[in-house]
C-alpha positions as CSV (number, residue, x, y, z in Angstrom):
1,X,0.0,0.0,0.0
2,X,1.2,3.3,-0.5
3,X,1.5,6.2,2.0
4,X,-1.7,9.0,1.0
5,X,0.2,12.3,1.0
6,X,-1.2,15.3,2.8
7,X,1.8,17.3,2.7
8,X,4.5,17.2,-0.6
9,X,8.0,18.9,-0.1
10,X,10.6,18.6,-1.0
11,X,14.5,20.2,0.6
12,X,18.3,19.9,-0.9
13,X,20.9,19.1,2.2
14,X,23.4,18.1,-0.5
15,X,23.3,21.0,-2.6
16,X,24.1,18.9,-5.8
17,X,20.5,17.5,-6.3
18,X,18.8,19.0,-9.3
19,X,15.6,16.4,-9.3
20,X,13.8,14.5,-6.8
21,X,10.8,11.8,-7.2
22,X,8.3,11.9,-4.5
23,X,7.9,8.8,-4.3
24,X,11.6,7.7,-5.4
25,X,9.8,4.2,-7.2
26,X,6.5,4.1,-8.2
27,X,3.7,6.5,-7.5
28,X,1.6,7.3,-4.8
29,X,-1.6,8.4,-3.7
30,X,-2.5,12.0,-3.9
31,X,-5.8,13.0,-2.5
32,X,-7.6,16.6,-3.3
33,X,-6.5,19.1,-0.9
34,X,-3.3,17.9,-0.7
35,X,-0.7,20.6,0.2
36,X,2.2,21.0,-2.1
37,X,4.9,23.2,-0.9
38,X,7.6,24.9,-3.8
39,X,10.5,27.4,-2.7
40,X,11.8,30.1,-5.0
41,X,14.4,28.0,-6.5
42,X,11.8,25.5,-7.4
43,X,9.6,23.6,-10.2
44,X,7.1,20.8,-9.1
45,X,5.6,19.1,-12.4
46,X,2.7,16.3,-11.6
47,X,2.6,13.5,-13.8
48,X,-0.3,11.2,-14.2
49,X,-0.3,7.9,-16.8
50,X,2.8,9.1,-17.8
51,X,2.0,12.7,-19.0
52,X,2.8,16.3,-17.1
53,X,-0.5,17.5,-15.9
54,X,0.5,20.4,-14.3
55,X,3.7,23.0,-13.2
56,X,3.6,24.6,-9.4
57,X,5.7,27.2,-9.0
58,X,6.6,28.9,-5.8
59,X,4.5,29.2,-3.0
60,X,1.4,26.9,-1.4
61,X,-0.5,25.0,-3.4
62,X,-3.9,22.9,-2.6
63,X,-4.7,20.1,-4.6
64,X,-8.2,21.0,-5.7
65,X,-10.7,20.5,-9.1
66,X,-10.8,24.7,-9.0
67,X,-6.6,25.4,-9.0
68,X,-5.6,22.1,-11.3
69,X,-8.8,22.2,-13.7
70,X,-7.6,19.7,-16.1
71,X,-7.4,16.9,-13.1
72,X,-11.8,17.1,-12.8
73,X,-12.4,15.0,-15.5
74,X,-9.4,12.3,-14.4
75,X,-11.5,12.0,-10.3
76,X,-15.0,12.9,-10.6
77,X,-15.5,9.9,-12.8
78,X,-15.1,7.6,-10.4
79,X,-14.5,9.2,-7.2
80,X,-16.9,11.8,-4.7
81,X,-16.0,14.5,-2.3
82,X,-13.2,16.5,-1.5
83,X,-11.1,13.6,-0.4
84,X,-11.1,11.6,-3.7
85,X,-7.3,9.5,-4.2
86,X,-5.9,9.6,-7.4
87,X,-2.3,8.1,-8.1
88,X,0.2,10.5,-9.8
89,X,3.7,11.7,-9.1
90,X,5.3,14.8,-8.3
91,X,9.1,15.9,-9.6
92,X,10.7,18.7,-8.2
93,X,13.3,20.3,-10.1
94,X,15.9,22.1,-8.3
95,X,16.2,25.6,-10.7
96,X,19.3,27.4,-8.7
97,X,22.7,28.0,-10.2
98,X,25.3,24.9,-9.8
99,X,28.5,26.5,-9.3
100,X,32.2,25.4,-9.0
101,X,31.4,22.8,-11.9
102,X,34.8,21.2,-13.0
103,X,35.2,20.4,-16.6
104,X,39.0,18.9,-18.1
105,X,40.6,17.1,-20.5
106,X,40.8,13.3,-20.3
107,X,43.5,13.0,-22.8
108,X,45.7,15.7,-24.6
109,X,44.0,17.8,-27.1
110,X,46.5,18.2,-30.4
111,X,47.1,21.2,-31.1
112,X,49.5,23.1,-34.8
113,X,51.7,25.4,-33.1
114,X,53.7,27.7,-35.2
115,X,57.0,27.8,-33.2
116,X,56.8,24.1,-31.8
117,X,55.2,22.4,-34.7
118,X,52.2,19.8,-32.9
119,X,52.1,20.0,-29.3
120,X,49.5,18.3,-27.2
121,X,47.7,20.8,-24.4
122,X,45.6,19.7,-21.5
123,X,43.0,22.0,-20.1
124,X,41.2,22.5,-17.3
125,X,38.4,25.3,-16.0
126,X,35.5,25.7,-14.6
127,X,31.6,26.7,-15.0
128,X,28.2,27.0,-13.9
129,X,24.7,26.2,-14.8
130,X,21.4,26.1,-14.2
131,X,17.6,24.3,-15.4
132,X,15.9,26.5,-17.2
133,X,13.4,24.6,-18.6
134,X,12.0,22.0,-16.3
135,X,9.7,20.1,-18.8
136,X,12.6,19.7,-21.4
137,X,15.0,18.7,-19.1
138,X,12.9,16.2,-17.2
139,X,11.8,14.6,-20.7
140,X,15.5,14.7,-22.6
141,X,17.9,13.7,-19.1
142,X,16.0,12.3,-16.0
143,X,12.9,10.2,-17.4
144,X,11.9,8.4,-14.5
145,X,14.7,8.0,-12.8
146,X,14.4,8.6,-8.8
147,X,16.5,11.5,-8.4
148,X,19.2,13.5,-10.5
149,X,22.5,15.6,-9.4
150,X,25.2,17.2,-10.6
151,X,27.6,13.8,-10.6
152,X,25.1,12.3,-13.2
153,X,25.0,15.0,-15.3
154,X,28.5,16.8,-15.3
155,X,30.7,13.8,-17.2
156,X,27.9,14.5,-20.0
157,X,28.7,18.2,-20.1
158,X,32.0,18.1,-19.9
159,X,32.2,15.9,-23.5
160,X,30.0,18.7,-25.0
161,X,32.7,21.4,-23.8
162,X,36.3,19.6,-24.9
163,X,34.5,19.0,-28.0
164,X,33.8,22.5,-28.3
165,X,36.8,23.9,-27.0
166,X,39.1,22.0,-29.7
167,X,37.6,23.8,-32.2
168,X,38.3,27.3,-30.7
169,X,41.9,27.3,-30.1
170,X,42.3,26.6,-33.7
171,X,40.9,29.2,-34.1
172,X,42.0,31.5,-32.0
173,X,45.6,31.5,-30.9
174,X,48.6,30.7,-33.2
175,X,51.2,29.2,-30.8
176,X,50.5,28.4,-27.1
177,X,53.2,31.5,-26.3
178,X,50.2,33.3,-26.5
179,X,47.6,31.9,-24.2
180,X,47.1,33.2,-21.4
181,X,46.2,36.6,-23.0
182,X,43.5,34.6,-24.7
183,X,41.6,33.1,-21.6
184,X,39.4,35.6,-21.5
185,X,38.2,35.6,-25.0
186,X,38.3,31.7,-24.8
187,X,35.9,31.7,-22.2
188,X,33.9,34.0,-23.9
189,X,33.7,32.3,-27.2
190,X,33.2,28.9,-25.8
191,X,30.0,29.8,-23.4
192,X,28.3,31.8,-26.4
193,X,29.0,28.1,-28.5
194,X,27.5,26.0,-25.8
195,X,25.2,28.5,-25.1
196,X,22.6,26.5,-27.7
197,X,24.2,22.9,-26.8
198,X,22.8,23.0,-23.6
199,X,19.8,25.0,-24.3
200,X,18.7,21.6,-25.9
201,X,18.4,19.8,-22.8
202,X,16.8,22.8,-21.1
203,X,20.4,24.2,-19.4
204,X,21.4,27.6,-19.0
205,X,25.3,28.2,-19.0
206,X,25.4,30.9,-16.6
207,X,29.1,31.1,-16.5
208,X,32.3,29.2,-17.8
209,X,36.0,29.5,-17.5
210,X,39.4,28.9,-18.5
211,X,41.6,28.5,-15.3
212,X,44.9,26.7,-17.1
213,X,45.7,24.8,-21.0
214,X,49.0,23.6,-20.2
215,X,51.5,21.9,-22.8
216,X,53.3,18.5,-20.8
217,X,56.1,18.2,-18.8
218,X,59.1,18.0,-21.0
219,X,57.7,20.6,-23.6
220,X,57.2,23.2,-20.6
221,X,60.8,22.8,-19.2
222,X,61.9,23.4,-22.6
223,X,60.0,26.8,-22.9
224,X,61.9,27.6,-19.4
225,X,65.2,26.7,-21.1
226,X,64.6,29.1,-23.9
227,X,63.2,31.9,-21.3
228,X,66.5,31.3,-19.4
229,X,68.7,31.6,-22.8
230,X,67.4,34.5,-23.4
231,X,67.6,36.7,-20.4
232,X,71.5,36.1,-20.4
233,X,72.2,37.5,-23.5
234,X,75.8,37.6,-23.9
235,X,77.1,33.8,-23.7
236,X,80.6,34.1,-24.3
237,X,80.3,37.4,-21.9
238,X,78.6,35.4,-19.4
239,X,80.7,32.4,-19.2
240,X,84.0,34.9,-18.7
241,X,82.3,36.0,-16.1
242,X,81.2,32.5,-14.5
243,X,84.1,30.8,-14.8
244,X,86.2,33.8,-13.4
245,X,84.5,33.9,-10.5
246,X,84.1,30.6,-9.4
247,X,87.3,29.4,-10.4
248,X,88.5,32.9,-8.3
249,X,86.4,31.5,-5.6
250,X,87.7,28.3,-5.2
251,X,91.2,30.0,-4.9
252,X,90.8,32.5,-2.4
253,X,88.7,29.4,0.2
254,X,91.9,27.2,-0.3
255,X,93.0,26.9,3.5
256,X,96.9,28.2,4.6
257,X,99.2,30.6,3.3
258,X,98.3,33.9,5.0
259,X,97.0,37.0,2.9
260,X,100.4,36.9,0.9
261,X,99.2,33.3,-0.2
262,X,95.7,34.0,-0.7
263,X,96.7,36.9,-3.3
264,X,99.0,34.9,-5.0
265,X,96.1,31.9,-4.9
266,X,93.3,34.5,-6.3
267,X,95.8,35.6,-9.2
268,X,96.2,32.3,-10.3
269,X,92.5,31.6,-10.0
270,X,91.5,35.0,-11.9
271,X,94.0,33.4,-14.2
272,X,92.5,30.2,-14.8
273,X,88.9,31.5,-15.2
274,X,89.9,33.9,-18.0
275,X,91.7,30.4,-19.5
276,X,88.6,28.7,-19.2
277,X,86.0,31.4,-20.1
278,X,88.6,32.1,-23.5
279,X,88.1,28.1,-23.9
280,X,84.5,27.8,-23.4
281,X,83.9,31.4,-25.9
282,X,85.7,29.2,-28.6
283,X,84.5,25.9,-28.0
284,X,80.9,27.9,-28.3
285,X,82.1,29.9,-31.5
286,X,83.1,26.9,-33.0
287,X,80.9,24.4,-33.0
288,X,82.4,22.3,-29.5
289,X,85.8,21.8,-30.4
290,X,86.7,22.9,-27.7
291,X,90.0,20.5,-26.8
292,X,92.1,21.2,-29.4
293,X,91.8,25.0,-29.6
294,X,92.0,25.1,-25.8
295,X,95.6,23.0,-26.0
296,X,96.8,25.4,-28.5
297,X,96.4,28.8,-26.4
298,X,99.5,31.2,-26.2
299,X,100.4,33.9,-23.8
300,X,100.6,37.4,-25.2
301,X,104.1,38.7,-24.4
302,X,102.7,42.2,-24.5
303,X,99.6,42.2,-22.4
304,X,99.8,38.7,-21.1
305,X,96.9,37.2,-22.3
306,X,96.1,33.6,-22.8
307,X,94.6,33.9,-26.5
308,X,94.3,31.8,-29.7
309,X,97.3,31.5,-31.7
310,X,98.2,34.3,-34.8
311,X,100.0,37.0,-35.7
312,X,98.8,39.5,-33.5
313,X,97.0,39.4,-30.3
314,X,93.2,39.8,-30.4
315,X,93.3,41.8,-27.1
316,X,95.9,44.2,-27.3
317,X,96.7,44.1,-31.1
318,X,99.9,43.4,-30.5
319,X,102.7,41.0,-32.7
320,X,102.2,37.3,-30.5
321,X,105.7,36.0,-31.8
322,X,107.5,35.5,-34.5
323,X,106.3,33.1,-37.1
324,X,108.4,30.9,-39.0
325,X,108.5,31.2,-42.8
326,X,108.1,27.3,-43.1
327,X,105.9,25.7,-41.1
328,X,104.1,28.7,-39.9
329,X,104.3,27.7,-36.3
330,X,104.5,30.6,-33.7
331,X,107.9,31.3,-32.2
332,X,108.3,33.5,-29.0
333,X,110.9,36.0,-29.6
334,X,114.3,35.7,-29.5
335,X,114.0,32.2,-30.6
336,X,116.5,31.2,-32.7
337,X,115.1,27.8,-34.3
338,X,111.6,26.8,-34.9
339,X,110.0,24.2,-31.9
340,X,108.3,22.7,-34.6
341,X,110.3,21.8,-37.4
342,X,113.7,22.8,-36.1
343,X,114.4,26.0,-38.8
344,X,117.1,28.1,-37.9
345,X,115.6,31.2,-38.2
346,X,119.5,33.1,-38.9
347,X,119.4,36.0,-36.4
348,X,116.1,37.1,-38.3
349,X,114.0,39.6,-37.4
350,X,110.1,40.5,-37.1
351,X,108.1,42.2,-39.4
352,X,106.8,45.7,-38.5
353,X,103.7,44.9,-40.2
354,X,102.5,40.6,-39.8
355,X,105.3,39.5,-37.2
356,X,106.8,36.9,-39.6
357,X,110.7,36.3,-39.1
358,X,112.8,38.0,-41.6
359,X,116.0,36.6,-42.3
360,X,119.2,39.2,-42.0
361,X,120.2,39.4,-45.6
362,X,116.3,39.8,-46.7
363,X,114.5,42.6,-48.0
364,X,111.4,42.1,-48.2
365,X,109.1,40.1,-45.8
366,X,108.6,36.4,-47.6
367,X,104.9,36.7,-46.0
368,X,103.4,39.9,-46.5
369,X,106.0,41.2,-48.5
370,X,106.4,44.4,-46.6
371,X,110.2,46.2,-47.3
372,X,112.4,45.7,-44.6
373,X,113.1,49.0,-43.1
């Protein structure tokens, strides 16, 4: 048997409920002047054989032949008196705005970047909604079912808005270096595009946001790798500057030797870190062969810099050495044979203009030609 109703109402305590059966399974046994209670936020739709008689909306409502007219003909047929039964059931639909809804991506969305080529974004926001039309959402989502919320509803949503939102970044944004000034008119686009795909199950989008689209793991530390490249500027500037002070550092902490031997130590280290930053410019310059060139540095005799072997220094512009006329190798002055290939260079001197040894009874250089003065 069925409990006859004498009061129908119906109250939220989880806030996520948008529609409740009274009763959950079956139907029950209304009676004329039954009192049926609806709040501001609500909708209460009788159904009878399977059809909506009538919508209640807020307020206090007696069941009676004079307020629901078209239930006269359904009792008076076979029932007398006020207190006639009639089976029926009674939905409430819960009309307030859902907020904090999440929507996300399940699995990357692909996306033509013009800087990165494809890159695959996950994205993540949030929105709200509300029933706006109780009859067509009852009849397209809930159908009978016992009661409806937000968990039931929100995997279903979600589908509509990735779908959606694949479309719009490509067309809107180029390359992802340019998102976040787009969240705004993301959002924007997107809700005025679902706008109509939820107004076909009776939903209002009331509001929807992008919080983050994100590219993965490896592809954003490589974005940080580029930032950092970039704010250095100067490489071959900044690794001068690294390695001299580290390797300057290292000397001046080395324990003993009073003040006396930490100068001498921060000298040397100074020393070293100009070495090493002149290395790690030309290993950088050309292409990371760094060993060789490094093996092959000379000390200016003028200014005293460790530099890449020539004719003339590239610091001070002064001659490096002497070279000789055969092999080509550099020769510190005053040499009088060749440490490469042994040539005796016959009390020779340099010439005012490349450097190259010029033998006594020349006059002319033999590599630049210049006229022996």
């Amino acid at each position: 048997m069925f409990k006859k109703l004498e009061i129908v109402e119906w109250m939220d305590d989880s806030g996520k409920q948008i529609v409740h059966r009274i009763p959950q399974s079956g139907s029950g046994e209304f009676r004329l002047g039954t009192q049926v209670i609806v709040r501001e936020s609500q909708d209460a739709i009788f159904f009878r054989d399977g059809k909506a008689m009538d919508t209640f909306g807020p307020g206090r409502h007696t069941i009676t032949t004079e307020n629901i007219p078209i239930l006269t003909g359904l009792v008076s047929t076979l029932f007398e008196g006020k207190d006639s039964p009639f089976r029926a059931t009674m939905f409430y639909v819960n009309k307030k705005t859902f907020t904090d809804m999440k929507w996300g991506t399940k699995e990357p969305i692909i996306f033509r970047d013009k800087e990165l080529s494809m890159v695959r974004l996950r994205a993540f926001g949030s929105f709200s909604m509300k029933v706006e039309q109780s009859h067509l959402f009852l009849n397209k989502l809930v159908g009978t079912e016992g009661k409806f919320s937000t968990d039931e509803i929100e995997g279903f949503l979600k589908g509509m808005i990735i779908s959606r939102l694949s479309d719009l970044l490509g067309e809107t944004i180029e390359t992802i270096f340019d998102l976040a000034q787009y969240y705004d008119e993301i959002g924007t686009l997107a809700k005025s595009r679902l706008g109509d795909d939820f107004g076909k199950y009776g939903i209002q989008l009331v509001d929807f946001y992008v919080q983050a689209i994100t590219p993965p793991e490896e592809v954003q530390k490589r974005i940080d790798e580029r930032s950092a490249m970039g704010a250095l500027g100067d490489m071959n500037q900044y690794l001068r500057f690294k390695t001299a002070t580290a390797m300057g550092d290292a000397a001046a902490n080395e324990g003993g030797g009073g003040a006396a031997g930490a100068g001498v130590g921060m000298g040397a280290g100074l020393g070293m870190g100009m070495t090493m930053a002149n290395m790690m410019g030309q290993t950088m310059a050309g292409g990371g062969q760094g060993a060789p060139e490094a093996a092959a540095l000379v000390a200016c005799p003028a200014c005293g810099e460790n530099v890449a072997p020539g004719k003339f220094c590239p610091e001070c512009g002064k001659p490096l050495g002497l070279t000789c006329s055969k092999c080509g190798a550099v020769v510190a002055p005053g040499a009088k044979f060749c440490p490469e290939c042994g040539t005796k260079f016959g009390g020779g001197e340099p010439c005012s203009k490349c450097g190259a040894d010029v033998p006594a009874d020349s006059k002319f250089c033999p590599e630049c030609g210049e006229k022996k003065e």
